[in-house]
NUKEPA-400112 format. One record per residue (C-alpha): residue in three letters; x, z, y. Coordinates in steps of 0.02 Angstrom, whole numbers, padded with zeros to 5 digits, always signed. Layout:
AlaXZY;...
end
This chain:
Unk-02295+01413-01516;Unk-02368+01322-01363;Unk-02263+01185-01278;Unk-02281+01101-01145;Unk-02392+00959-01135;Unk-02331+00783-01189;Unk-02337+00635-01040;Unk-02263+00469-01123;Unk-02170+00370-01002;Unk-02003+00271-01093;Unk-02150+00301-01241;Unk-02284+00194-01191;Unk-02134+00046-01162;Unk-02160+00055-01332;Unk-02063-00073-01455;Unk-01952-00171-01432;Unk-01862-00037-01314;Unk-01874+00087-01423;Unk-01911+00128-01609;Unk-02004+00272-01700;Unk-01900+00374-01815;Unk-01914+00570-01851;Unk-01763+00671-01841;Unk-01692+00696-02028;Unk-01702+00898-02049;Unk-01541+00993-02045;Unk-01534+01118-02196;Unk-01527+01326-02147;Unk-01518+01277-01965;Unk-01474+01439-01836;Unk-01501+01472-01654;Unk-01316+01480-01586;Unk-01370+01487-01414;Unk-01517+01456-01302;Unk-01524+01427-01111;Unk-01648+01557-01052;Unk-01658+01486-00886;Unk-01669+01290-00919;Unk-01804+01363-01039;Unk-01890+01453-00922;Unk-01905+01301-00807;Unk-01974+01189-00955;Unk-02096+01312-00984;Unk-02008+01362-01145;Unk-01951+01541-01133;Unk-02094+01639-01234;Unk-02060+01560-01387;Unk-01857+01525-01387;Unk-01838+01661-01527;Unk-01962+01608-01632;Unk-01925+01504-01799;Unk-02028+01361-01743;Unk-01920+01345-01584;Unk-01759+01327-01688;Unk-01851+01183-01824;Unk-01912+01116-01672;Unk-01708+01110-01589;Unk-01644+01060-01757;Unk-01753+00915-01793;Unk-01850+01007-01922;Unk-01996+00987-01835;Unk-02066+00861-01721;Unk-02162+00892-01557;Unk-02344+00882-01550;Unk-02406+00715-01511;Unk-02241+00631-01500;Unk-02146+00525-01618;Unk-01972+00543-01591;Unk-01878+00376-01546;Unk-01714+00280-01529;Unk-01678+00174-01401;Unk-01559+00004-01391;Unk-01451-00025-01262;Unk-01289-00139-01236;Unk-01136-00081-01152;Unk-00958-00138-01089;Unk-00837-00023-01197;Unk-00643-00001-01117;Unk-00699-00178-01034;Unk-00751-00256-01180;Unk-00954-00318-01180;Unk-01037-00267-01359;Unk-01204-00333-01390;Unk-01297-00193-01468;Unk-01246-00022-01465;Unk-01415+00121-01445;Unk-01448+00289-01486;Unk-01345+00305-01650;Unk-01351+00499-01653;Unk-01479+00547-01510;Unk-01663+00563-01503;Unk-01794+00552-01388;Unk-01919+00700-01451;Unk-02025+00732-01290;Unk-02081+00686-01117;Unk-02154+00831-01026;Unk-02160+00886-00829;Unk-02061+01065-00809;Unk-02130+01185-00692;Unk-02096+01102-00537;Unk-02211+00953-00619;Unk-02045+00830-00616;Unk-02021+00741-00762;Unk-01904+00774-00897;Unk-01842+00697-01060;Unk-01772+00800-01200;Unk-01671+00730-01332;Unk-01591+00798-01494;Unk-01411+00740-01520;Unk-01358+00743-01699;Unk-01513+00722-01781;Unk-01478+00627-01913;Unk-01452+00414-01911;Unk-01583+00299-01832;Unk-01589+00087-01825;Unk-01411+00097-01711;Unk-01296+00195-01798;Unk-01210+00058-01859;Unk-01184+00145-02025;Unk-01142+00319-01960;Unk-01223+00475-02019;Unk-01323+00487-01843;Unk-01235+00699-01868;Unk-01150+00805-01733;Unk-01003+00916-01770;Unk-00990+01100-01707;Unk-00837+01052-01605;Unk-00909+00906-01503;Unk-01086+01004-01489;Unk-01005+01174-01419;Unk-00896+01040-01296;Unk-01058+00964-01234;Unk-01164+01111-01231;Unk-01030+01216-01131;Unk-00976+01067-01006;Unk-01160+00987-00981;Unk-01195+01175-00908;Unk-01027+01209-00823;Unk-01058+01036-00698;Unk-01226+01079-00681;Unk-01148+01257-00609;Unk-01016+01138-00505;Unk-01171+01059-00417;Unk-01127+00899-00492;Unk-01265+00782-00554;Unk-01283+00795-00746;Unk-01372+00779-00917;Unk-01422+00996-00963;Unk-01405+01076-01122;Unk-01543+01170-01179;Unk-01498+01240-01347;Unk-01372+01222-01498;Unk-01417+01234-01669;Unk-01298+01238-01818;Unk-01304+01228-01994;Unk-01182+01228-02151;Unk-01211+01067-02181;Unk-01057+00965-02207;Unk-00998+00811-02110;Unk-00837+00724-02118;Unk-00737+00651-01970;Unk-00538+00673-01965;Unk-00589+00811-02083;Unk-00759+00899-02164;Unk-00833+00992-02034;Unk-01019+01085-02012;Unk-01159+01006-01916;Unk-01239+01057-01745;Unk-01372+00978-01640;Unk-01390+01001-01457;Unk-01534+00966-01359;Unk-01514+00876-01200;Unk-01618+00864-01054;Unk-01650+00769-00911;Unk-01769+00665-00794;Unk-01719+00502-00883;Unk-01573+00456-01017;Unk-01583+00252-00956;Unk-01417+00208-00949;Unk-01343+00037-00870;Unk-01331-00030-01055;Unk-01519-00026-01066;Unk-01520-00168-00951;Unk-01378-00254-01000;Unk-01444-00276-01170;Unk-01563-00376-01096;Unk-01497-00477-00981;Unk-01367-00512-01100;Unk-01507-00582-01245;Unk-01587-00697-01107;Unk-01746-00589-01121;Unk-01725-00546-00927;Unk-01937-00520-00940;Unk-01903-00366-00995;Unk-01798-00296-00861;Unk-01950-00264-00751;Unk-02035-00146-00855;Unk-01877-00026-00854;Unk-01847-00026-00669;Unk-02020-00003-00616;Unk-02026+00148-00753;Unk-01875+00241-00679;Unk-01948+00169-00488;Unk-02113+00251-00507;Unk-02043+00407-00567;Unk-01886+00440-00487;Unk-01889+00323-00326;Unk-02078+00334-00280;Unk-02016+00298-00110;Unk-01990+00128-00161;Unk-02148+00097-00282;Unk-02250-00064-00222;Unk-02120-00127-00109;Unk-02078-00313-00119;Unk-01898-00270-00126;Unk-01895-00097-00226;Unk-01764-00161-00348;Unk-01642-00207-00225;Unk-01694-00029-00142;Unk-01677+00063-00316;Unk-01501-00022-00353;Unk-01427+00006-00189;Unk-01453+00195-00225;Unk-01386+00202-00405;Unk-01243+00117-00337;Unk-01207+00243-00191;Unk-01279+00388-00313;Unk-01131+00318-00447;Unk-01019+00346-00293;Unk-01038+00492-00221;Unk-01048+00550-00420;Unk-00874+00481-00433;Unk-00831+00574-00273;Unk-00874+00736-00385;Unk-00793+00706-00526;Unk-00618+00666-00426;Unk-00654+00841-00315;Unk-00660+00948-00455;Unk-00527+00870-00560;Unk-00634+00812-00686;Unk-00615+00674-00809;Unk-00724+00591-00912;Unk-00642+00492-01048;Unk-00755+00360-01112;Unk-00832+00276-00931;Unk-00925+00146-01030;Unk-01064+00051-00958;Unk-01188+00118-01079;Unk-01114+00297-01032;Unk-01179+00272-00828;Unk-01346+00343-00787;Unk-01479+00229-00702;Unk-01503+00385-00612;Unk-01313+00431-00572;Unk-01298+00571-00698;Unk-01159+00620-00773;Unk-01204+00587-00977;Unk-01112+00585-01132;Unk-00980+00720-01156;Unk-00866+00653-01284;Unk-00693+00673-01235;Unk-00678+00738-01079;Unk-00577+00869-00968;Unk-00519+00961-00813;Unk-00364+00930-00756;Unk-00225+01090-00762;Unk-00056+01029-00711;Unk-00115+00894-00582;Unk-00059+00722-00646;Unk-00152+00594-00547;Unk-00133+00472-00687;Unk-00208+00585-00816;Unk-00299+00512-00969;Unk-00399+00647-01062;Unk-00442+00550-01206;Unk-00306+00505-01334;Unk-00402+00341-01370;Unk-00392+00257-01219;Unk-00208+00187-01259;Unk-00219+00066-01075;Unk-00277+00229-00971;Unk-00425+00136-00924;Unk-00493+00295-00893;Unk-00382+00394-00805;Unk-00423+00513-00669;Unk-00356+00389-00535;Unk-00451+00275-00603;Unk-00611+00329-00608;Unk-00679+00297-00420;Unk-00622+00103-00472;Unk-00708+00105-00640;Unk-00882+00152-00569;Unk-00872+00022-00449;Unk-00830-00077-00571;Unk-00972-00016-00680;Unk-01101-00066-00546;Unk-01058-00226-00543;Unk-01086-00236-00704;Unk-01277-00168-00689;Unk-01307-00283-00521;Unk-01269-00425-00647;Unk-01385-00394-00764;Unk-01505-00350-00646;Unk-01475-00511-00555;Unk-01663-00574-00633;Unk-01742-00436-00516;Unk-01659-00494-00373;Unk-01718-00660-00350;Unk-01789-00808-00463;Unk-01648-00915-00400;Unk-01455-00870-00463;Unk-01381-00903-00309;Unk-01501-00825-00203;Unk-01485-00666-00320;Unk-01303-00651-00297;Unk-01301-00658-00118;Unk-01431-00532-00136;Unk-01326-00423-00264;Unk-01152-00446-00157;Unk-01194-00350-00005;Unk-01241-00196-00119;Unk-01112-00215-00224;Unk-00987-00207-00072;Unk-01072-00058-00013;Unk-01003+00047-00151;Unk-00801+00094-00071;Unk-00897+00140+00088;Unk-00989+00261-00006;Unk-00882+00315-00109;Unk-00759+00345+00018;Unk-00860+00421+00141;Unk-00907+00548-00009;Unk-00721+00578-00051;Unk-00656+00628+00127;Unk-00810+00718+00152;Unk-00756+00826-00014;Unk-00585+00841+00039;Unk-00597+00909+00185;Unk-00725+01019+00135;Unk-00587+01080+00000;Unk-00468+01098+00158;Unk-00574+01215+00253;Unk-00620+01071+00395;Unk-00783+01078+00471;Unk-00784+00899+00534;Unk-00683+00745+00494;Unk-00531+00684+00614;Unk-00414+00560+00643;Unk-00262+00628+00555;Unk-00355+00716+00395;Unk-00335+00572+00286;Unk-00128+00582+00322;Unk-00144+00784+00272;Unk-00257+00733+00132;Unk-00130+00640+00046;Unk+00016+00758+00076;Unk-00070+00899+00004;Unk-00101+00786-00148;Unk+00064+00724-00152;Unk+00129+00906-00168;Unk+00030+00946-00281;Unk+00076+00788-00405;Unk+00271+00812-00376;Unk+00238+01002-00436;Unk+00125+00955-00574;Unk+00037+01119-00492;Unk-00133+01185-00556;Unk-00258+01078-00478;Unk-00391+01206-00480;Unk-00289+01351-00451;Unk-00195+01263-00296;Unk-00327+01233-00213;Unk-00408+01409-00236;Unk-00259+01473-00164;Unk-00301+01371+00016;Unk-00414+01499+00068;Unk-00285+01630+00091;Unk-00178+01521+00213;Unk-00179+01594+00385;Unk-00214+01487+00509;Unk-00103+01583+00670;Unk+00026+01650+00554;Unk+00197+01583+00548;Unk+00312+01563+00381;Unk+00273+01538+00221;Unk+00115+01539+00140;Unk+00167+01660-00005;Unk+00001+01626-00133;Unk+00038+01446-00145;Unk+00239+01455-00182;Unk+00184+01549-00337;Unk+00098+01366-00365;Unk+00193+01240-00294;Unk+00369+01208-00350;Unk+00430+01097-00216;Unk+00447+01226-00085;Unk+00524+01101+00052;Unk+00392+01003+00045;Unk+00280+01145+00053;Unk+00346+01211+00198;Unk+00349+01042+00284;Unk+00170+01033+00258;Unk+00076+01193+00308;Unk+00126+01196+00469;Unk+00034+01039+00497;Unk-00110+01101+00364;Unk-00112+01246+00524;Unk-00096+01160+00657;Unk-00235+01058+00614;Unk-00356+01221+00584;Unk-00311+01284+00746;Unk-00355+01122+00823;Unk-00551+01149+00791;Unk-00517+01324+00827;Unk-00542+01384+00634;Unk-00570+01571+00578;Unk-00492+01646+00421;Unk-00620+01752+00340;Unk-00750+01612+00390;Unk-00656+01471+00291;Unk-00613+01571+00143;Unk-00801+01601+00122;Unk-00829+01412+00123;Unk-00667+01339+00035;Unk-00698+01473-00107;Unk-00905+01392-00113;Unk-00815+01213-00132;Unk-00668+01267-00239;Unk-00716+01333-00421;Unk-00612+01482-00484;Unk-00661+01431-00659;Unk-00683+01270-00747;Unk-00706+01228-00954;Unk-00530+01186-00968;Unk-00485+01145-01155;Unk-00398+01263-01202;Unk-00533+01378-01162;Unk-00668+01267-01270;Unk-00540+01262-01390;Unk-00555+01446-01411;Unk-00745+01468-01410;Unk-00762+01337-01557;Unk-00626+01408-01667;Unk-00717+01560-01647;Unk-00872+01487-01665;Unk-00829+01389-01826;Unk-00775+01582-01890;Unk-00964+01632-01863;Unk-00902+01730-01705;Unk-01021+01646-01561;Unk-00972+01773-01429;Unk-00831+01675-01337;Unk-00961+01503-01315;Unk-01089+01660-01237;Unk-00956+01717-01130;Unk-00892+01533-01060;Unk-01117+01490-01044;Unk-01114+01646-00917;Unk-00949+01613-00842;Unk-00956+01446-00782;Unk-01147+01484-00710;Unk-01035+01558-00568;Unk-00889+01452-00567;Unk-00841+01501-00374;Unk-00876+01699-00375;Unk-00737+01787-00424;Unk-00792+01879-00575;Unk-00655+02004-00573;Unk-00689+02050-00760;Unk-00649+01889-00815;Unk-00484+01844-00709;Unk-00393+01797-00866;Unk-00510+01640-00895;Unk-00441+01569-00714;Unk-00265+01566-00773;Unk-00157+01413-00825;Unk-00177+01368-00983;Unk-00027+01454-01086;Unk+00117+01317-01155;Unk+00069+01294-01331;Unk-00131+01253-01271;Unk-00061+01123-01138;Unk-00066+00965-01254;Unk-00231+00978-01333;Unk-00281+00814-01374;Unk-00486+00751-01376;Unk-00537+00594-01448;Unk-00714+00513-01467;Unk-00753+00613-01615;Unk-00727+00762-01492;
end
């Protein structure tokens, strides 16, 4: 098997970032599924069937010329700062350029416990690895900014959370895994020399634009904080939610990273918390535009050091791009909504209709995905009803009060039905890993039956075509799947 040449980046940090460790081997392991196409781009796809490949995804064996590593990181969990958290379960096994010569990481998660467990097993569960695998791949298929899946690997091997369960690993990819606990953990220890090294690393790679430049870190931080932003803007259009927005679970490169518990929203709830752990609702969906800001504050503190030598002069230097994030985030949002409308340009007004469309949608508890599918068949010249949505909406007066507005307002910039639909359908999924439909795919999968997690891969590569074959998987959930519950073990 011939992979892709190693090129050591986070590497050649060295220690005290990181630390060597190989990958404990997983016993029997099996190819459950492969992305062919991530593959392909990698350089990877000549060899994903051999045995090789699958010791190589399990952890089995290590890549040539590259000792597998840990990293430690900090991180402010449901608000709370914790000193030293790292890779507990994850590992770095390679740093290679895919075809298009950008640079990519790829990690094993699950492969056994390194220096941060904290007395864990370092071991990934079938359930949480099908959850990850499926959802890294279904954003990446929304157009939203995200960690990739490459393959999952399973094994008999038995670990225990609530109860015994088999192992899996997944291997991750993407241009960097830095997350904002990286520098917090040092900022927080008072080794602040040490910030440097990791911003110029991601800087030279990711922001060359900026490389050299007196004031690159201000430069690099002003666009992770508008990249965190717009991300959030994303996550909010789509109905996603997250679950476990921890510091050390923000990219450095505004990724979305770290599926734990997480889900899309069915019967909209703008308060929705998707993770049964989060007991406050921290992390609710209305929430989460709040908690990134909130986020990169935390990162422009503990990258004050890079800002200036002087404190003050560093936080007058930090405020400004701090404050920048609501523009950007808000900017992003109304751009996405009115995308989601059908509106080719922003007006005075959209905001109002914005809101009222939400507000229906909340006093119906209405499908959030399937409402706003449903848009694109409103008429903008017609008078009446606007039959597809009352099959969604329950609060027909208000309904009715609102689409003649909703109309009104498409006329206004003169808008043409078959035109919209075309774009509303490109901005509004038909299909989305809702839970119940993971749910499925890992039962099944846990009953050696990997066909349903093959189905969902190809789905959600198309999430806005309309797939007739597969109509069932765009329907609300049924009533006894409406309460499934995910937790961090998820």
């Amino acid at each position: 098997m011939i992979l892709p040449a190693i090129t050591p980046r986070f590497a050649a940090l060295g220690e005290p970032y990181s630390t060597a460790i190989p990958a404990r081997p997983l016993p029997a392991p099996s190819l459950l599924h492969v992305n062919a196409a991530l593959a392909d781009q990698l350089g990877l796809s000549p060899s994903i069937a051999s045995p090789e490949f699958i010791a190589l995804m399990a952890g089995n064996t290590a890549w040539p010329g590259y000792e597998s590593r840990a990293s430690v990181y900090a991180g402010h969990q449901f608000g709370q700062f914790v000193p030293q958290l790292g890779d507990g379960r994850a590992l770095l096994i390679a740093e290679i350029d895919d075809r298009n010569g950008q640079p990519q990481e790829v990690q094993l998660k699950g492969a056994g416990p390194t220096p941060y467990s904290r007395h864990a097993d370092g071991r990934a569960v079938l359930r949480s690895s099908i959850r990850e695998y499926l959802c890294s791949e279904a954003m990446h298929g929304l157009g939203i900014p995200t960690t990739r899946a490459l393959a999952l690997v399973g094994s008999p091997q038995p670990v225990r959370r609530e109860t015994v369960e088999t192992a899996a690993v997944v291997c991750r990819v993407a241009p960097s895994f830095l997350r904002f606990g990286h520098f917090e953990f040092w900022y927080y220890r008072g080794e602040t020399e040490r910030l440097k090294p990791l911003a110029d690393l991601l800087i030279d790679q990711h922001f060359p634009e900026f490389t050299g430049k007196p004031d690159r870190h201000a430069l690099w931080l002003t666009e992770v904080v508008r990249r965190t932003a717009v991300l959030m803007a994303h996550w909010q259009a789509v109905g996603f939610c997250h679950g476990v927005m921890n510091t050390d679970n923000f990219s450095a490169l505004g990724l979305t990273i770290d599926y734990g518990p997480f889900g899309f929203l069915d019967a909209f709830d703008s308060h929705h918390i998707c993770n049964h752990s989060d007991d406050s609702g921290r992390y609710a969906w209305d929430r989460q535009p709040v908690i990134g800001h909130w986020n990169a504050t935390k990162l422009l503190q503990a990258c004050l050091p890079l800002l200036a030598d002087e404190p003050k002069a560093a936080v007058e230097r930090a405020q400004p791009i701090a404050d920048s994030y609501p523009d950007a985030y808000g900017k992003a949002m109304l751009k996405q909504w009115t995308a989601k409308l059908g509106l080719r340009e922003v007006r005075d007004g959209d905001e109002t209709l914005i809101n009222g469309w939400l507000n229906l949608m909340q006093s119906s508890r209405a499908d959030f995905t399937r409402s706003w599918r449903h848009l694109s068949r409103v008429k903008a010249n017609e008078d009446g009803p606007a039959h597809g949505l009352r099959d969604e909406i329950l609060d027909l007066v208000a309904l009715d009060a609102w689409i003649p507005d909703y109309r009104s307002r498409l006329r206004a910039e003169q808008s043409e039905d078959a035109e919209r639909a075309v774009r509303m359908n490109a901005v509004n999924p038909k299909y989305v890993l809702r839970n119940h439909l993971a749910q499925r795919s890992i039962e099944r999968a846990e009953a050696g039956d990997l066909s349903e997690v093959a189905t969902l891969f190809e789905l959600l590569q198309r999430p806005f075509d309309e797939q007739p074959a597969f109509e069932a998987y765009a329907a609300e959930p049924p009533p006894e799947a409406r309460m499934i519950e995910v937790s961090c073990s998820s």
